[in-house]
C-alpha positions in Angstrom: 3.1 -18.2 -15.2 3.6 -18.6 -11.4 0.0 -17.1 -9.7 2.0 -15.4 -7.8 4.2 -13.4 -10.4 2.4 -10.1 -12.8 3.5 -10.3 -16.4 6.1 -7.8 -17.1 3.6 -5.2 -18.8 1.0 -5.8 -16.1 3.2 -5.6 -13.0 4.8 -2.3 -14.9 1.5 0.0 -14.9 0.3 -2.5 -11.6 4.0 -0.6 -10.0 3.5 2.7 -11.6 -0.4 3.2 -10.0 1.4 1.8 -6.6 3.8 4.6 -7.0 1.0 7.0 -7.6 -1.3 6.3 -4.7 2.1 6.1 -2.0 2.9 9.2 -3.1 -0.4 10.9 -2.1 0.2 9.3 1.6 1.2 12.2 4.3 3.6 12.1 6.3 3.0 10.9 9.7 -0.1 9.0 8.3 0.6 5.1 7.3 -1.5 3.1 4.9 -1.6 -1.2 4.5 -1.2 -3.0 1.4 -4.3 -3.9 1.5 -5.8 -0.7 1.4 -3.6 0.1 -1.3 -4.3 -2.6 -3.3 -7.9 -1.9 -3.2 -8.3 1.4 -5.4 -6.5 -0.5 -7.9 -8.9 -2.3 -10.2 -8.6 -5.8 -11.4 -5.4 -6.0 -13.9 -6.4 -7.5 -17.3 -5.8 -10.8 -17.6 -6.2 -11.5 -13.9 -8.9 -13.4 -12.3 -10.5 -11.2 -9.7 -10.0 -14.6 -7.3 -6.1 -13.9 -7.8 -6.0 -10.7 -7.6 -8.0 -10.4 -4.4 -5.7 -13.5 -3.0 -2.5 -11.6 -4.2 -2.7 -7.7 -5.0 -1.5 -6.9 -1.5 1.6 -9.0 -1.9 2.0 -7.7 -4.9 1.4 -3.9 -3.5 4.9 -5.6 -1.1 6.6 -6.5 -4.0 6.1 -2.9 -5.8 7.3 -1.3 -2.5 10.9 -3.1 -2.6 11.1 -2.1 -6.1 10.1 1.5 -5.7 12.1 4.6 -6.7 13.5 7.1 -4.7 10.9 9.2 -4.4 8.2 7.2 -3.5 7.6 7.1 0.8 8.1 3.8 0.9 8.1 3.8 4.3 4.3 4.7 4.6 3.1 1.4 3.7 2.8 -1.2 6.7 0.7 -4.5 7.0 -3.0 -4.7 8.3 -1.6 -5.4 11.6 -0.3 -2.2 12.2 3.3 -3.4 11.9 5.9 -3.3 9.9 6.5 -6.2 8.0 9.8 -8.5 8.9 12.2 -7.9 6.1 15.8 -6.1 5.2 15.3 -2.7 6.0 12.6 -2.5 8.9 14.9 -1.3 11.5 15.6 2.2 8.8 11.6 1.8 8.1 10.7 2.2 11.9 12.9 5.0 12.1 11.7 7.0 9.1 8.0 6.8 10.6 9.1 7.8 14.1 11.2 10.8 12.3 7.3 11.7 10.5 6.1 11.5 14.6 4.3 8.2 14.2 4.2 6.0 17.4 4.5 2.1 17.8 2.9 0.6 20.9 4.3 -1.6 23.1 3.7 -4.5 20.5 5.2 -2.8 18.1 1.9 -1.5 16.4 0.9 1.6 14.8 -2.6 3.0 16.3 -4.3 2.9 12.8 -7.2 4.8 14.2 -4.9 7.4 15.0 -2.4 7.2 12.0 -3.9 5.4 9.6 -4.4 7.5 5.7 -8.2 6.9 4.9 -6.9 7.3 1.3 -7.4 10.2 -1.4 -10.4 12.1 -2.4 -13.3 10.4 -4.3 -12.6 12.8 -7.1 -8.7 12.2 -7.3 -9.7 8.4 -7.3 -11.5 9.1 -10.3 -9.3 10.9 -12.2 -6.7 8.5 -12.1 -9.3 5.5 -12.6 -8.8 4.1 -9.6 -11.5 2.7 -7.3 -13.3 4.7 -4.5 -13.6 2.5 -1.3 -15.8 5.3 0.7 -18.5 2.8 1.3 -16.6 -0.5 1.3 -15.5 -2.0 4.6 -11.9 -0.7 5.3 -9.1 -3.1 4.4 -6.8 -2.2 7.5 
């Protein structure tokens, strides 16, 4: 297996709690992968030196394979930007549309716009990890 690929079970329920968290983003409010990938807890099977190498690419991957309903468009990189890929132009405009701003180096204040991520207690019941006192992964 390629370090860089989820088995087919593990990327399934890896996508599905990707899903799950996007869905609680807000609009006008953006989150990173990063961020993302950190309430998930390690997959089994993965080493937690993979998954912290990978789990944001992987959060990427999940968002080009997302369904409908999922604001896909929410999800930007640590940088504040929108990742270089098919589809940014539409992506820049759905944000805009929410009444999100880019800068003049086409960033997004994440101070200003940034999701801090759900409640401690909706973590929790969807065993996910609470990141209130870990250093934010903007």
């Amino acid at each position: 297996m390629n370090e860089l690929e989820l088995l087919a079970p593990i990327r399934s329920a890896f996508y599905t709690t990707i899903w799950t968290i996007v869905r609680e983003i807000p609009a006008g409010q953006v989150a990173s992968y990063g961020l993302i990938a950190g309430m998930i807890p390690v997959p089994p099977c993965i080493s937690s030196g993979n998954y912290k190498a990978y789990r944001a690419r992987w959060v990427g991957n999940a968002m080009s394979a997302c369904p409908p309903d999922v604001p896909w468009q929410r999800v930007i990189n640590a940088q504040g930007k929108i990742s270089l890929r098919q589809g940014a132009d539409r992506q820049r405009k759905l944000l805009e549309t929410e009444g999100i701003v880019f800068d003049l180096r086409q960033r997004v204040d994440l101070k200003r716009y940034g999701w801090p991520g759900p409640s401690a207690e909706w973590l929790a019941a969807n065993g996910l990890v609470d990141q209130t006192n870990q250093p934010s992964l903007f």
